[in-house]
N, C-alpha and C positions, 0 to 999 in steps of 0.2 A: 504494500500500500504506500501510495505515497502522502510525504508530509509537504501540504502547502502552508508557507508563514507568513505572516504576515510583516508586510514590507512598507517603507516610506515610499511616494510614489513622485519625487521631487528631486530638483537639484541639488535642496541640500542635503538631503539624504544619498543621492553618490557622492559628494564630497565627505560626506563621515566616514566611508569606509575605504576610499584611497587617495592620495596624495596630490593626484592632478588638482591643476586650477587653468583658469584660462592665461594665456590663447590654446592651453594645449590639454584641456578636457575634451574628450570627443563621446561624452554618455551625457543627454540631458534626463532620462529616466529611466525607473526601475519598472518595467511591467509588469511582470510576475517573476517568481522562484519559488521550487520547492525542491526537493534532493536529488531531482533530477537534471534538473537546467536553470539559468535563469534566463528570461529576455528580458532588453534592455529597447533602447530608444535615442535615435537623433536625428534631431532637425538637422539638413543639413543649410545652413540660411546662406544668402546668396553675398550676403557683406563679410561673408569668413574673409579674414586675410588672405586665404591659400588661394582664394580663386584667381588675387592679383593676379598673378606668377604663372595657375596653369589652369589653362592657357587664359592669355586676356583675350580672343577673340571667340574662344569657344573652351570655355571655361568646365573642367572634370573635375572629381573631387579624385585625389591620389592614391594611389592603392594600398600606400604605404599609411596614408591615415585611415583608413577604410581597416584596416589590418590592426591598428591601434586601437580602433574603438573595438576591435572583438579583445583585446588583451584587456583592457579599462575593464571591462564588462567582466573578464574574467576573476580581476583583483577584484570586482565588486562582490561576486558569487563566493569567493574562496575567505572573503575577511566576513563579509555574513555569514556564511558557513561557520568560522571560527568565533563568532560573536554569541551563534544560537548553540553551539556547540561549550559554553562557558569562557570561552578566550577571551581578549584582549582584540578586538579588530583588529586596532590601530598598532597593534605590537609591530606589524611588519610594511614593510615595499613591496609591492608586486614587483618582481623581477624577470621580463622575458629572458627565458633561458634557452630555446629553439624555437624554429621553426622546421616544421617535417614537412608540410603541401601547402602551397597555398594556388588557389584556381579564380581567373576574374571571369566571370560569364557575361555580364552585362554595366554601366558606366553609372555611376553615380553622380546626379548634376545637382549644382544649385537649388533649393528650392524641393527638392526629395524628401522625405520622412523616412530614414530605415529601422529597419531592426533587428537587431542582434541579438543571435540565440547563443548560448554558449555552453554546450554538457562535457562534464567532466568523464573520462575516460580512467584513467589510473593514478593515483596518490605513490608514487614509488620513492622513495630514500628522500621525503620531504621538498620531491619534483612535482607538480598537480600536472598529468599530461590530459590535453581537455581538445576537443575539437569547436570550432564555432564556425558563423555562416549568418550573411548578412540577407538580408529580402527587401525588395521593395515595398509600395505601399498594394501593390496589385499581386503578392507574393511570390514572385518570381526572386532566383537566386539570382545577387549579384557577384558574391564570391563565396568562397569555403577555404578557412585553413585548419590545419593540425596546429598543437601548437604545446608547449609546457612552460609554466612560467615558477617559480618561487617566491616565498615569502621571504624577506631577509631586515 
């Protein structure tokens, strides 16, 4: 059976559980979690800094922050986890420690809502190896990675 918890459903409820802050949060919400997964949530708004730069005439959001926001997502699920578990959240730093796949299927623009699922896979030698995968708002994939990250 699974255990649904009950979660903050806000920004500053991802800022209690990891260290980011702006310009480089890339989670504005928690939408659900329970011991299987959490999803999360981001606008992606068209006055990001990132769009200056790529591209200014046909502006993508980068794969590399698209890839962040499933890590963020990830420290969010592993320090709640550790919160409802009796711990300390804030004891640790998400630390990405690999990447194993990571796949773009589809662009993420301006102006997008995504979401971000994120299930853990295996807890091994205090490595969380966890897979995630973003969607649009019409829920089509826009990527998938593997991925392990640590607390430190």
């Amino acid at each position: 059976m699974r255990q649904i918890y009950s979660i903050p459903a806000n920004v500053k409820g991802v800022k209690d559980y990891i260290p980011h802050r702006d310009p480089f949060l890339f989670v504005d919400e928690i939408i659900e979690m329970d011991d299987s997964h959490i999803v999360t949530g981001l606008t992606l708004k068209p006055e990001m800094d990132l769009y200056r730069g790529h591209y200014p005439s046909n502006p993508i959001t980068p794969g590399v922050i698209l890839c962040e926001s499933v890590f963020q997502s990830a420290g969010v699920y592993v320090a709640m986890k550790q919160e409802l578990e009796g711990s300390d959240a804030a004891a640790g730093t998400p630390i990405l420690t690999r990447i194993i796949d990571a796949r773009f299927k589809r662009m993420a623009l301006p102006g997008d809502h995504i979401r971000i699922t994120v299930t853990p896979d295996r807890v091994q030698a205090g490595f969380h190896f966890m897979k995630g995968r973003i969607d649009n708002d019409a829920g089509q994939m826009i990527m998938s990675v593997e991925f392990a990250i640590a607390m430190k």
